[in-house]
Backbone as ProteinMPNN parsed JSONL, in Angstrom:
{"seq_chain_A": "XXXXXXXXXXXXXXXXXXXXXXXXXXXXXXXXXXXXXXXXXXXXXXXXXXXXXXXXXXXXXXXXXXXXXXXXXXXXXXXXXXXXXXXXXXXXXXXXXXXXXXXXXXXXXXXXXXXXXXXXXXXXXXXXXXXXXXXXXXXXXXXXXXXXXXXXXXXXXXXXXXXXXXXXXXXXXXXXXXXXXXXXXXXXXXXXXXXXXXXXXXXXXXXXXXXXXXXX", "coords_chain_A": {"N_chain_A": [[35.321, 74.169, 40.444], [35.658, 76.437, 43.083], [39.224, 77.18, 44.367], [39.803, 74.008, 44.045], [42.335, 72.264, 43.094], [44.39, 72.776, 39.784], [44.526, 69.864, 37.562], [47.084, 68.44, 36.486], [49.808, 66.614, 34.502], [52.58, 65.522, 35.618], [56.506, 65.671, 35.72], [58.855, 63.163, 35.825], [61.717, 62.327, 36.96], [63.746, 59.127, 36.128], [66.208, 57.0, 36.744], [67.841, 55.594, 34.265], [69.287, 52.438, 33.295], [70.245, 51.065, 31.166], [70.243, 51.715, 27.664], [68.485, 50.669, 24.441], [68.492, 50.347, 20.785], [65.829, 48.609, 19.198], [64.711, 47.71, 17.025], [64.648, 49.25, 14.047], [62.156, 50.936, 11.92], [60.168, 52.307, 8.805], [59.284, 54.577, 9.457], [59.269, 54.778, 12.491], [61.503, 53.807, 15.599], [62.122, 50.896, 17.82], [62.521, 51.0, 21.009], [64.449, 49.308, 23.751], [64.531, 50.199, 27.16], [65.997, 49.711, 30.343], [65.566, 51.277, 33.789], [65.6, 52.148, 37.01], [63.172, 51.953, 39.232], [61.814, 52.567, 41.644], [62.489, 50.245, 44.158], [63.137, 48.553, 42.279], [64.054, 46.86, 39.4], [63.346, 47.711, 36.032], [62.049, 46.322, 32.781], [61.354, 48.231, 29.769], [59.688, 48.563, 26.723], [58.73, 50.465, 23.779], [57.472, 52.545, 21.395], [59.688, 54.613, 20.038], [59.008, 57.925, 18.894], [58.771, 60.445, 16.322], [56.839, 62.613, 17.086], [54.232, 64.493, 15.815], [51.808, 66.767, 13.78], [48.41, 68.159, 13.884], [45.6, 69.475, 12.189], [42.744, 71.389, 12.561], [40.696, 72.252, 10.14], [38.696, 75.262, 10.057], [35.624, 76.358, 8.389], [33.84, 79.634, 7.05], [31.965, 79.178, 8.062], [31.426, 77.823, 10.225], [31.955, 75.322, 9.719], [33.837, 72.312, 10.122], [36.517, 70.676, 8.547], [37.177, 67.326, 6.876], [39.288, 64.567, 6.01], [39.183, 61.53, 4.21], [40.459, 58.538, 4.232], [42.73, 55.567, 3.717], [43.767, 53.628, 5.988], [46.038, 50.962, 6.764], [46.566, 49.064, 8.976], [44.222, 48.982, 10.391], [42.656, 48.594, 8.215], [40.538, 50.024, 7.049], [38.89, 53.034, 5.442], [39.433, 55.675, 6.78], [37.946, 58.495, 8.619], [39.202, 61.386, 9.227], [41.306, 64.393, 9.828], [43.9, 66.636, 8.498], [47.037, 65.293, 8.878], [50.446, 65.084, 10.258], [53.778, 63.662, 10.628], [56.529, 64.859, 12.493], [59.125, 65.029, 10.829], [60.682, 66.932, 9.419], [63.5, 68.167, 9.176], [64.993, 70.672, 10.84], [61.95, 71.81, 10.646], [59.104, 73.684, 12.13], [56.728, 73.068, 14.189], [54.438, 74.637, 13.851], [54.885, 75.605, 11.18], [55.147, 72.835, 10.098], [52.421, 71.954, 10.34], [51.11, 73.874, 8.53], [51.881, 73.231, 6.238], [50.92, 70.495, 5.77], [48.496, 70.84, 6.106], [47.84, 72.028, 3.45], [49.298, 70.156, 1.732], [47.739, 67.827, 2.104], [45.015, 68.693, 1.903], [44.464, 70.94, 0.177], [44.902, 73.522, 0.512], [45.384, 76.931, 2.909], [45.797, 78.944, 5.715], [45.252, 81.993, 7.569], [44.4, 82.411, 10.319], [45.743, 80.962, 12.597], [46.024, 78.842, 16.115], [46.516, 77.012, 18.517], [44.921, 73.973, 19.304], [44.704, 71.809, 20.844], [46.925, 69.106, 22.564], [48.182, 65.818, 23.385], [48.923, 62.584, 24.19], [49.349, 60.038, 22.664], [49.469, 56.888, 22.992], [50.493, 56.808, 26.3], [51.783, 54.549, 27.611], [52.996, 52.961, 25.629], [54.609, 53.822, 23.87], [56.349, 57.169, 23.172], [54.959, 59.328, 21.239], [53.946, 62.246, 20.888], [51.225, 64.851, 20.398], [50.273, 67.243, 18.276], [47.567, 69.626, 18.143], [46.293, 71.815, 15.624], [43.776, 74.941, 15.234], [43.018, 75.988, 12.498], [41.808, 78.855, 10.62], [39.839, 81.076, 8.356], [40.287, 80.44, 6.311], [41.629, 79.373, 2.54], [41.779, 77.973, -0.685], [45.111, 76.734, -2.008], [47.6, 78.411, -4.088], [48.38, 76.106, -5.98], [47.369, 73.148, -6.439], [48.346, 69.988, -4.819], [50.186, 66.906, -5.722], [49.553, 63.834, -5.234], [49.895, 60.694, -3.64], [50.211, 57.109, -3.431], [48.358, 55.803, -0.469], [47.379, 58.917, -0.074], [46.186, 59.238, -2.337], [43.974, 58.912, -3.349], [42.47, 60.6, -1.14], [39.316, 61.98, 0.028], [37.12, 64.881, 0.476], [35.606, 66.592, 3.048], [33.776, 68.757, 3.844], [31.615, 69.611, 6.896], [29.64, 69.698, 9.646], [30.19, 71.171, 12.554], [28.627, 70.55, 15.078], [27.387, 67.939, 13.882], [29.635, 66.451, 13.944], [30.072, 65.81, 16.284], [28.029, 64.419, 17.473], [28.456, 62.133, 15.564], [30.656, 61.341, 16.639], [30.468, 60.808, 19.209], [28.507, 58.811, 18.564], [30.072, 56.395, 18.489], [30.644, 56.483, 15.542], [32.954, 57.725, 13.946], [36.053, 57.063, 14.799], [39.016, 57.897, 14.723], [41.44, 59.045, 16.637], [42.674, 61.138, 16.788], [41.139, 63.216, 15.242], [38.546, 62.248, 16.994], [39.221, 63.617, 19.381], [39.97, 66.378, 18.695], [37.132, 67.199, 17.508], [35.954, 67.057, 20.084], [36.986, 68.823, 21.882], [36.961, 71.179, 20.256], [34.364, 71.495, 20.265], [33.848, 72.197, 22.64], [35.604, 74.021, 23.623], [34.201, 76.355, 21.85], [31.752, 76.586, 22.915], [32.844, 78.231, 25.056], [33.435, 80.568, 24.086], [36.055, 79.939, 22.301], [37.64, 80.882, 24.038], [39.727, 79.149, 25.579], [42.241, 79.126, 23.59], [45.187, 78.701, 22.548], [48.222, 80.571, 21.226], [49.383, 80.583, 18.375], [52.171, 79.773, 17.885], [53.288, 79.732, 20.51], [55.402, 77.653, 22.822], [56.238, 74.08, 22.818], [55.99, 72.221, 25.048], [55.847, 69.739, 25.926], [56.842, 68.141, 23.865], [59.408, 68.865, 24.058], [60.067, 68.002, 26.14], [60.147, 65.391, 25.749], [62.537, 65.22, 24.316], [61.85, 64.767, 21.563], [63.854, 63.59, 19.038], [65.344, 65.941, 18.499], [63.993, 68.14, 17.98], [63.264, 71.644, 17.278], [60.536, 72.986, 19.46], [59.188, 74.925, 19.406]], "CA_chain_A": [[35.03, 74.512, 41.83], [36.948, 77.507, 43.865], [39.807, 76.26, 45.255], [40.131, 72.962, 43.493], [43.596, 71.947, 42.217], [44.512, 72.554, 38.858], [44.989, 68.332, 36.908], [48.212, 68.466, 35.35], [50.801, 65.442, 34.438], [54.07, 65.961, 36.174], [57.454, 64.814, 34.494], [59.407, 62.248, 37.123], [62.634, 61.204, 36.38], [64.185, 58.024, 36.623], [67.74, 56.501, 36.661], [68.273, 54.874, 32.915], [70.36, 51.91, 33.393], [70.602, 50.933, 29.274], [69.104, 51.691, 26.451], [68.759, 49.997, 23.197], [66.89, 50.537, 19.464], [65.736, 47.226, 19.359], [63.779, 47.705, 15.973], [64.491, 50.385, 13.274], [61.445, 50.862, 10.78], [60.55, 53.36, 8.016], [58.415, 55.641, 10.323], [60.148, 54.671, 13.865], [61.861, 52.742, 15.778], [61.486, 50.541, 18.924], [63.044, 51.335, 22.533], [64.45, 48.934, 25.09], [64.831, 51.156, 28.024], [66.361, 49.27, 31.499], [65.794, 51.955, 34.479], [65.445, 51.949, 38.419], [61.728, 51.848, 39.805], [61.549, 52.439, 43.192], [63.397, 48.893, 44.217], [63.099, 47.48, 41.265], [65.009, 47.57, 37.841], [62.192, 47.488, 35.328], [62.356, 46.692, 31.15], [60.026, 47.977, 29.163], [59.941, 48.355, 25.405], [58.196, 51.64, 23.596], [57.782, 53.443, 20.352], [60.46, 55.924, 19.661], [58.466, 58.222, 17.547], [59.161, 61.88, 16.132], [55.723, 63.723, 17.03], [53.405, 64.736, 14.908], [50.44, 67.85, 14.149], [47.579, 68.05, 12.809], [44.981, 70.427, 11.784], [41.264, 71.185, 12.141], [40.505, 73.337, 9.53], [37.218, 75.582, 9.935], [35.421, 77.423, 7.61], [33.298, 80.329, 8.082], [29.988, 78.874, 8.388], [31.513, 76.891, 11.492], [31.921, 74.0, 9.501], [34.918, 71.503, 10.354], [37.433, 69.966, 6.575], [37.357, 66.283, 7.175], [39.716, 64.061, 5.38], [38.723, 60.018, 4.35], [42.113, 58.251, 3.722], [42.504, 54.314, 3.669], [44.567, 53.031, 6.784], [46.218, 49.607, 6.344], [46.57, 48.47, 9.713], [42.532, 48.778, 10.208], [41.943, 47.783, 6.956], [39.718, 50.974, 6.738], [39.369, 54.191, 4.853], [39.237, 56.636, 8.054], [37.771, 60.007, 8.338], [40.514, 62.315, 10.288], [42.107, 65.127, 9.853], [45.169, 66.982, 7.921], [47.909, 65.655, 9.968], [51.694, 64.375, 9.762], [55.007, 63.573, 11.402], [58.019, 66.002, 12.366], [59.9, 64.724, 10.193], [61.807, 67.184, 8.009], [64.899, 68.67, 9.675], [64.538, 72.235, 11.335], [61.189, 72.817, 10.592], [58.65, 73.964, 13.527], [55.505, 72.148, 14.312], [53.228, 75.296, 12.97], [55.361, 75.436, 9.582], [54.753, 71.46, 9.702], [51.15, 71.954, 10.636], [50.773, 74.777, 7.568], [52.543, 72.574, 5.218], [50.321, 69.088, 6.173], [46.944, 71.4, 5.307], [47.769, 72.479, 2.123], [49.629, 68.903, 0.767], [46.7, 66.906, 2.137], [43.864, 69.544, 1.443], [45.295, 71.923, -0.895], [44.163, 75.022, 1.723], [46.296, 77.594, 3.854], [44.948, 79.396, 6.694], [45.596, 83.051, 8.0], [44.155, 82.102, 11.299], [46.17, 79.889, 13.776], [46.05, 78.926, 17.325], [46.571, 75.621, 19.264], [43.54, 73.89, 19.975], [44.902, 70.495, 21.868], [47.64, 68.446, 22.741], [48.12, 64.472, 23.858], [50.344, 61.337, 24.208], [48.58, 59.044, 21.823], [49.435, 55.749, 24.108], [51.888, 56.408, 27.207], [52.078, 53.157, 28.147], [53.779, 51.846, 24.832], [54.675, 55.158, 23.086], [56.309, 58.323, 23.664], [54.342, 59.684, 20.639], [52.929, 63.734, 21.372], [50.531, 65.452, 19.051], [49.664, 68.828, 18.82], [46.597, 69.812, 16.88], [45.751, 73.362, 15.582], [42.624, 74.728, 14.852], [43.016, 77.038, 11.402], [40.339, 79.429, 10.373], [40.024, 81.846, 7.4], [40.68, 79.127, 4.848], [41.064, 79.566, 1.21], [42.384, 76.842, -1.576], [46.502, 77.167, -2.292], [47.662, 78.477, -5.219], [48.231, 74.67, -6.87], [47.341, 71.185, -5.778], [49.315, 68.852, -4.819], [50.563, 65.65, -6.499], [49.598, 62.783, -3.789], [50.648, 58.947, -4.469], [49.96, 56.194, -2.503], [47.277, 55.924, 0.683], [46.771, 59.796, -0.438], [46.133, 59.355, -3.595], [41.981, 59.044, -3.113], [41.748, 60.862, 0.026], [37.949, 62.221, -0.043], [37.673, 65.478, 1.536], [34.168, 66.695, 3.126], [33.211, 69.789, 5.116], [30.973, 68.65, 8.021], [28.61, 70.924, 10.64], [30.489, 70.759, 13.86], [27.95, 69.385, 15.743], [26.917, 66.377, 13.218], [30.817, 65.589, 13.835], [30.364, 65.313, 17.561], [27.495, 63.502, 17.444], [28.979, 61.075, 15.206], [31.782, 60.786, 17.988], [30.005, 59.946, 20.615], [28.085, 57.726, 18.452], [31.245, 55.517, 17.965], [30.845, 56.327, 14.224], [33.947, 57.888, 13.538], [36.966, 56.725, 16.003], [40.469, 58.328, 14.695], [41.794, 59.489, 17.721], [42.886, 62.839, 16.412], [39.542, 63.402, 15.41], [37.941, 62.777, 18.142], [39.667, 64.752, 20.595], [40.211, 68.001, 17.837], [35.578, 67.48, 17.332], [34.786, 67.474, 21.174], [37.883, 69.738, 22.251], [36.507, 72.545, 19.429], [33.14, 71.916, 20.752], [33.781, 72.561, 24.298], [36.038, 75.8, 23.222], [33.113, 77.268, 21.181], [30.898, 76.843, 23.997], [33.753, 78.777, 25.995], [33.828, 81.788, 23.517], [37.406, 80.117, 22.244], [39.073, 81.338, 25.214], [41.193, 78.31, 25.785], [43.171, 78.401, 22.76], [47.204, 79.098, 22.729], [48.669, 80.999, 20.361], [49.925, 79.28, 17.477], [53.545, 79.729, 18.156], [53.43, 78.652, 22.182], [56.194, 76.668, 23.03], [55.297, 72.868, 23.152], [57.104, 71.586, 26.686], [55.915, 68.295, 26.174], [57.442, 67.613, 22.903], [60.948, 69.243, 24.251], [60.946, 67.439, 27.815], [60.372, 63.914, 25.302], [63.497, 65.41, 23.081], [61.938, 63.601, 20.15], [64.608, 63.938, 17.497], [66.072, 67.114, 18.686], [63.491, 69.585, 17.019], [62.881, 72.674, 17.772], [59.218, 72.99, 19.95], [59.283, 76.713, 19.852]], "C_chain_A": [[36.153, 75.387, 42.369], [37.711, 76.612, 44.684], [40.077, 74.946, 44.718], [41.729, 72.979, 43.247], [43.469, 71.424, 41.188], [44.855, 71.155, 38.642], [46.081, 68.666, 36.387], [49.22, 67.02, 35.869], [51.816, 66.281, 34.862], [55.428, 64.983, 35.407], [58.15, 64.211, 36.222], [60.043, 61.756, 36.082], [63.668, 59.842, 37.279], [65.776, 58.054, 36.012], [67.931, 55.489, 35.209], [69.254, 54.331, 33.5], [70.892, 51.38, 31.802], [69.303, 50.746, 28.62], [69.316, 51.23, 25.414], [67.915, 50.24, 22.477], [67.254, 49.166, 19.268], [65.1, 46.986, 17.757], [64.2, 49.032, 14.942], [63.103, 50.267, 11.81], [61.433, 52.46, 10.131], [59.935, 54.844, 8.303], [59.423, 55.794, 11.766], [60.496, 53.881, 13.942], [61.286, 52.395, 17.383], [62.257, 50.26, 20.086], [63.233, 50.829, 23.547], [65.226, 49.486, 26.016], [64.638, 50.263, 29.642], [66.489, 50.554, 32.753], [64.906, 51.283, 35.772], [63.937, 53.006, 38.87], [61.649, 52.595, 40.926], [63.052, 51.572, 43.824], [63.503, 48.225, 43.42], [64.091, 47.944, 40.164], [63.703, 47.036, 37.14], [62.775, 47.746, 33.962], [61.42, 46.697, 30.837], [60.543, 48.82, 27.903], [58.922, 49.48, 24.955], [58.26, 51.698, 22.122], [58.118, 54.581, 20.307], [59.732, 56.348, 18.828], [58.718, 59.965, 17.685], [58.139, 62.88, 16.362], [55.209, 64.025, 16.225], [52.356, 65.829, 14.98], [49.27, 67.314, 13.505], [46.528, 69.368, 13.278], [43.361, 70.394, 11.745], [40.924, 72.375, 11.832], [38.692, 73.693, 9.611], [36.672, 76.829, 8.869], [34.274, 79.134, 8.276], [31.987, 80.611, 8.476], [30.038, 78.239, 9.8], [31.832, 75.508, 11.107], [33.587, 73.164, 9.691], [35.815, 70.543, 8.667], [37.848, 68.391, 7.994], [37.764, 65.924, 6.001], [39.522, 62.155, 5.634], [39.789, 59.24, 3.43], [41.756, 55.972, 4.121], [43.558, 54.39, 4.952], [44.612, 51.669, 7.247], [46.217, 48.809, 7.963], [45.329, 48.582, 10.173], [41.951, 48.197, 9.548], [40.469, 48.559, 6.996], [39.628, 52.324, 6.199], [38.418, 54.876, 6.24], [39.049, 57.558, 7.869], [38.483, 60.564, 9.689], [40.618, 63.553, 9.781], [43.376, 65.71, 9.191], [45.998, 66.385, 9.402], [49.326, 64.953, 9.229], [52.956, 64.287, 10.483], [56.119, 64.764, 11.202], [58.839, 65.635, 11.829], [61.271, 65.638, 9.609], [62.547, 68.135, 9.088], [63.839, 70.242, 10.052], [63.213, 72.76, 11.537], [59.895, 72.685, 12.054], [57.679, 73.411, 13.097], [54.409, 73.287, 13.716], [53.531, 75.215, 11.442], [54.568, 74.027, 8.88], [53.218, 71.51, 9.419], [50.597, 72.789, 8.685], [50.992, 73.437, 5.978], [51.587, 70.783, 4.546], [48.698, 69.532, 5.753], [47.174, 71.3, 4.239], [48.574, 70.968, 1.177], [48.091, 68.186, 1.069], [44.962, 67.423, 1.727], [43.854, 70.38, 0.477], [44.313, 73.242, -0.021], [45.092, 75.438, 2.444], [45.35, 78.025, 4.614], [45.646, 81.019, 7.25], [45.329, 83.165, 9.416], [44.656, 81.013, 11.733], [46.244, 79.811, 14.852], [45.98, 77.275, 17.664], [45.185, 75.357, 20.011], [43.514, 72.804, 21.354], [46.029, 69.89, 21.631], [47.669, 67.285, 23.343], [49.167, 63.74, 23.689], [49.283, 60.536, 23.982], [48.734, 57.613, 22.695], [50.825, 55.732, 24.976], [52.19, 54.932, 27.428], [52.811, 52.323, 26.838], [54.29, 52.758, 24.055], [55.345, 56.235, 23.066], [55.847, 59.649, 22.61], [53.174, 61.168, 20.982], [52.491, 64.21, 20.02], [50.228, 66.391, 19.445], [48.545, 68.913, 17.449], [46.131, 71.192, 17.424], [44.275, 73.076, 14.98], [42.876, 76.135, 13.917], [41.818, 77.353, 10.936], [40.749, 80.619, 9.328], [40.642, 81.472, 6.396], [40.636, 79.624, 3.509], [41.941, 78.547, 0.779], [44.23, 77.655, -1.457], [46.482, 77.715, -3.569], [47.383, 77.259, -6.443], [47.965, 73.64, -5.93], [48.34, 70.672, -5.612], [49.329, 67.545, -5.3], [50.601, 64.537, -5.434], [49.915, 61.387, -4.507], [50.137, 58.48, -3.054], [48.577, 56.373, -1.649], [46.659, 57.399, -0.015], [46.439, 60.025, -1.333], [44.382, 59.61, -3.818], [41.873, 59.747, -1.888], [40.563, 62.036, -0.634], [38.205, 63.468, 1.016], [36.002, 65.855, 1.822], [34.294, 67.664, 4.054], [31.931, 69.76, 5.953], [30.594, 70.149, 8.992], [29.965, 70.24, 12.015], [30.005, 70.133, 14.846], [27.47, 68.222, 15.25], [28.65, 65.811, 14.127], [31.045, 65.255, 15.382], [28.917, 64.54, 17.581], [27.4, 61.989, 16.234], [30.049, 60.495, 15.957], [30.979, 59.834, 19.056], [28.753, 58.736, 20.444], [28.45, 56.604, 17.793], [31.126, 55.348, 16.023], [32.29, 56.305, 13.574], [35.051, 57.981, 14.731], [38.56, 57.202, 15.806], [40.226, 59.148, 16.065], [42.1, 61.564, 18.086], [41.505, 63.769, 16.046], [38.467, 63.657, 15.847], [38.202, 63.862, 19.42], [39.645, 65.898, 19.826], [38.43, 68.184, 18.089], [35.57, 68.192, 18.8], [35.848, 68.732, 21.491], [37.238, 71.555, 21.344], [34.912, 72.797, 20.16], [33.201, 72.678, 21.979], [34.564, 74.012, 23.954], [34.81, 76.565, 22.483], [31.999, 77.526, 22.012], [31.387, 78.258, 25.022], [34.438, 80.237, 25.193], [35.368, 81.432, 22.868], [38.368, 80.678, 22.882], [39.818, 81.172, 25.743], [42.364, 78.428, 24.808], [44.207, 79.039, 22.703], [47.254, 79.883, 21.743], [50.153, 80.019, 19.817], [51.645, 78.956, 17.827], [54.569, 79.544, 19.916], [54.227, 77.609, 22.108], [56.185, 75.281, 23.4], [56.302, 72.051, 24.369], [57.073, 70.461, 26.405], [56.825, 67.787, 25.39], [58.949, 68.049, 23.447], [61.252, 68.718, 25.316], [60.912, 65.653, 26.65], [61.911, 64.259, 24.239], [63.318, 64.645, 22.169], [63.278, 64.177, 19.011], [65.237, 65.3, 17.267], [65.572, 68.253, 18.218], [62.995, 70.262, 18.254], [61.58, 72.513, 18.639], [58.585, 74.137, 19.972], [58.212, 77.06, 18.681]], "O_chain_A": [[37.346, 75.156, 42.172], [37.325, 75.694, 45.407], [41.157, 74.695, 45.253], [42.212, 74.111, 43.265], [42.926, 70.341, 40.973], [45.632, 70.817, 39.536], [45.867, 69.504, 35.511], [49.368, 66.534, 36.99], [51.954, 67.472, 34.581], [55.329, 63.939, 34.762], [57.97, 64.685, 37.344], [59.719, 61.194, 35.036], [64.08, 59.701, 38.43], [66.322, 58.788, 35.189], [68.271, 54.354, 35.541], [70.088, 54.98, 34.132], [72.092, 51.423, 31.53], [68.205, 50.201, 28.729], [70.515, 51.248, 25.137], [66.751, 50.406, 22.84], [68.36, 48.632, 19.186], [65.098, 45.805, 17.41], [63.816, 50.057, 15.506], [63.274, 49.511, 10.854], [62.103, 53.431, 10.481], [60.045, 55.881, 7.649], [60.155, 56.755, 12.003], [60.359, 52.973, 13.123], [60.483, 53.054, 18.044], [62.7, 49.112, 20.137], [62.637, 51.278, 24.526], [66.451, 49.409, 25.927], [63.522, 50.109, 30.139], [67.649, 50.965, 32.784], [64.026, 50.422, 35.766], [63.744, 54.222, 38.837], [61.126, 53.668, 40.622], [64.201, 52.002, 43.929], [63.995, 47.118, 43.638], [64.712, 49.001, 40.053], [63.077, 46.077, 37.59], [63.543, 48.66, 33.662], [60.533, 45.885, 31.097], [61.518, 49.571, 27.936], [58.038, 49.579, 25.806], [59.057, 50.95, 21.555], [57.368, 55.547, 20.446], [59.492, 55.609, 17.873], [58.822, 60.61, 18.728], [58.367, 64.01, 15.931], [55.962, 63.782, 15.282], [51.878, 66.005, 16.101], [49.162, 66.316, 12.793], [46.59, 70.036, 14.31], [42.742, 69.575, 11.066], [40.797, 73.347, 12.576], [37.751, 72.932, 9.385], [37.209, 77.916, 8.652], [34.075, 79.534, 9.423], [31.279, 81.521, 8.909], [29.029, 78.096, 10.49], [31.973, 74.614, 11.942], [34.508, 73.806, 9.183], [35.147, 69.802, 7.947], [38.351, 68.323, 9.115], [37.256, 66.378, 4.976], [39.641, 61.559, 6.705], [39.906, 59.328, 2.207], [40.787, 55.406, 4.625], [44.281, 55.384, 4.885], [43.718, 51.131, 7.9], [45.687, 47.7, 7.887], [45.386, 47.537, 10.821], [41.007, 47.441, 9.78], [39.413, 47.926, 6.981], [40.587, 52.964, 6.632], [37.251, 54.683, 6.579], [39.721, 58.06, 6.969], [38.309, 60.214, 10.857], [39.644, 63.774, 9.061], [44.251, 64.895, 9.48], [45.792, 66.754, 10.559], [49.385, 64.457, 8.104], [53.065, 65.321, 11.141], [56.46, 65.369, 10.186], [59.849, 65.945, 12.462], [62.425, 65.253, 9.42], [61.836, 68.834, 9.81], [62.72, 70.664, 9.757], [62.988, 73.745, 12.241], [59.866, 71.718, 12.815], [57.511, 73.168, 11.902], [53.473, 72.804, 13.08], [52.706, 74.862, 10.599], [53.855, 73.917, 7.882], [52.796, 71.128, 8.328], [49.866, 72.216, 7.878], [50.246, 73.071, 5.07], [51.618, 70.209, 3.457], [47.881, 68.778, 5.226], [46.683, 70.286, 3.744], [48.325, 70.853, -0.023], [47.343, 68.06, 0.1], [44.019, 66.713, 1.379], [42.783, 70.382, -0.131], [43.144, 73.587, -0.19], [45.867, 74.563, 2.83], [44.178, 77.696, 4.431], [46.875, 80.963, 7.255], [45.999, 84.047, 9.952], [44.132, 79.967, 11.352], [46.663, 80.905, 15.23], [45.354, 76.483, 16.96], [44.561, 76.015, 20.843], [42.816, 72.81, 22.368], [46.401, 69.987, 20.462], [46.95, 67.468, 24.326], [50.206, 64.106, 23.14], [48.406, 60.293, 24.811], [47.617, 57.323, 23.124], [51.851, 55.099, 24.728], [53.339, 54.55, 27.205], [53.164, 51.155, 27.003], [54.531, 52.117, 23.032], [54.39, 56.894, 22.654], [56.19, 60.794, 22.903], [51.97, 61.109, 21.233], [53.047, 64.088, 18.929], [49.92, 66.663, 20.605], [48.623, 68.486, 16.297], [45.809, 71.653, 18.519], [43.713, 72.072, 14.543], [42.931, 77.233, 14.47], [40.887, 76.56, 10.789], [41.876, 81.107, 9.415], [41.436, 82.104, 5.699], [39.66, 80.313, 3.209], [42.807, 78.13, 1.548], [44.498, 78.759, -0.982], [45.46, 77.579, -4.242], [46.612, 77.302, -7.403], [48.402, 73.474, -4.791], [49.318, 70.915, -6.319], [48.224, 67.005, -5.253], [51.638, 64.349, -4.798], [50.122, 61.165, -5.7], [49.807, 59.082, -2.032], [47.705, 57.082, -2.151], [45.545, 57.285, -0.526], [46.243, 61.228, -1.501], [43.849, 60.517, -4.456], [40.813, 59.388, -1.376], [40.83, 62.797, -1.563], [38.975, 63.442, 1.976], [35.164, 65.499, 0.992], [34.922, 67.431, 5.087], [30.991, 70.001, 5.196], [31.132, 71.256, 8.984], [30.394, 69.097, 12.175], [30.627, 69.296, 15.501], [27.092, 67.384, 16.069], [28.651, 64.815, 14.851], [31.997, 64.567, 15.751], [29.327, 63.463, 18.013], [26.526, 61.125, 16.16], [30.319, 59.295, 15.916], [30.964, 58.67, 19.456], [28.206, 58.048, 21.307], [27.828, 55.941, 16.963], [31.449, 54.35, 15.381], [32.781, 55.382, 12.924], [34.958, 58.889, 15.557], [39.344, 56.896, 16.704], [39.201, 59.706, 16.457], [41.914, 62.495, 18.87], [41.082, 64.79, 16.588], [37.641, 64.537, 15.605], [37.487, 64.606, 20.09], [39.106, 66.761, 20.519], [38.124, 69.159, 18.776], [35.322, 69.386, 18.963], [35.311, 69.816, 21.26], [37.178, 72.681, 21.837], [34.414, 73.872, 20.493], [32.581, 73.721, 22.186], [33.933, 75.062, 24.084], [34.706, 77.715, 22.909], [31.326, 78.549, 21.888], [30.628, 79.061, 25.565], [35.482, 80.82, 25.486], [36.098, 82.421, 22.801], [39.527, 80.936, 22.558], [40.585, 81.934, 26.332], [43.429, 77.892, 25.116], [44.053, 80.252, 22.851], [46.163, 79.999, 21.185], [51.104, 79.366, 20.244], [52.092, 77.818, 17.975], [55.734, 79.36, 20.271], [53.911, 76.64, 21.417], [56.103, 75.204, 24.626], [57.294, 71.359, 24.143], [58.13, 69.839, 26.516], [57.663, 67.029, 25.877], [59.774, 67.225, 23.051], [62.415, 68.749, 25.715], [61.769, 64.82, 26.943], [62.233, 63.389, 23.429], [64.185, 63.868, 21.768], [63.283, 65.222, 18.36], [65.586, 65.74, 16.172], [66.256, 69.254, 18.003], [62.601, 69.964, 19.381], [61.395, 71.303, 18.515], [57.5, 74.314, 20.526], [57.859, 78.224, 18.492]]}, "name": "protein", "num_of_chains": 1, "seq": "XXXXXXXXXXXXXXXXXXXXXXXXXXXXXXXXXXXXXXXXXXXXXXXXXXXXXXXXXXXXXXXXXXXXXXXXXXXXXXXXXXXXXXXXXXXXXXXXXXXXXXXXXXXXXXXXXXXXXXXXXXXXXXXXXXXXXXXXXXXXXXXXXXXXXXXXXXXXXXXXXXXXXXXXXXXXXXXXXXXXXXXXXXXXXXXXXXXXXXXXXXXXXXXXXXXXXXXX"}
């Protein structure tokens, strides 16, 4: 509607009175953070976590690369997405992104652009994701050598619209997933005229300073 005001989250800061890693594990750790409310002093407890991308690779029929991986805390093999944590020193969230196709799919892409971004659960989390949407796909030179959870992942190329009407008919529920299906849908409706360019600076991830990486 003309005239409306743009939705956007605003950053608000508060007074940190102490912080503590209350938990170190082999992914993250866990955050008791004492700061001033209003009138109050408030503790509340979080997952420190390093950010993460992921990837919705399309081909050029329109079709969407779905990946079917086991995940232990479900106790289900999930259909998602290439994706993976910022983990490795220096490198940038598209590098990461490039790097997370081709180990988990064995595919590069010559086409990149940012399709969506989120905070997987504020309220217990400070966990941001960015997901691209790569196009002009072909295999890598070699495969990759997977172990563990990736060791069977199943990979399947899918119509774009079966994969949103498997969304919205609570078939398939990864989170990344769902938001990359309807988010692509609603851009393809929209001529792709929302989408960033791949190398857009990610604010969110640099106002959470996960882990000191780059966002650029």
């Amino acid at each position: 509607m003309a005239g409306e005001r743009i939705l956007a989250d605003e950053p608000f800061d508060v007074a940190i009175e102490k912080s503590d890693i209350v938990f170190t594990g082999s992914v993250w750790t866990v955050q008791r953070d004492e700061f001033r409310y209003g009138d109050e002093t408030l503790v509340r407890e979080f997952v420190n976590h390093t950010g993460a991308v992921a990837v919705l690779a399309m081909d050029e029929r329109g079709r969407i690369l779905l990946i079917r991986q086991y995940r232990h805390p479900i106790g289900m093999r999930n259909w998602e997405i290439p994706a993976g944590l910022l983990d490795v020193a220096d490198e940038s969230p598209l590098a990461a992104a490039k790097r997370e196709l081709a180990e988990e799919a064995d595919l590069e892409a010559r086409d990149w652009a940012v399709l969506a971004e989120f905070v997987t659960s504020p309220g217990g989390s400070n966990e941001a994701i960015r997901i691209y949407i790569a196009r002009d796909v072909g295999p890598v030179a070699s495969a990759f050598e997977r172990r563990a959870e990736e060791a069977d992942i199943q990979v399947r190329w899918v119509d774009l619209d079966h994969a949103v009407d498997a969304v919205l008919g609570r078939q398939i529920q990864n989170p990344l997933l769902v938001i990359s299906v309807l988010a692509a849908s609603a851009e393809r409706a929209r001529g792709w005229s929302g989408l960033a360019s791949a190398d857009e600076p990610w604010e969110r991830l640099r106002a959470l300073d996960v882990n000191g990486l780059d966002a650029g």
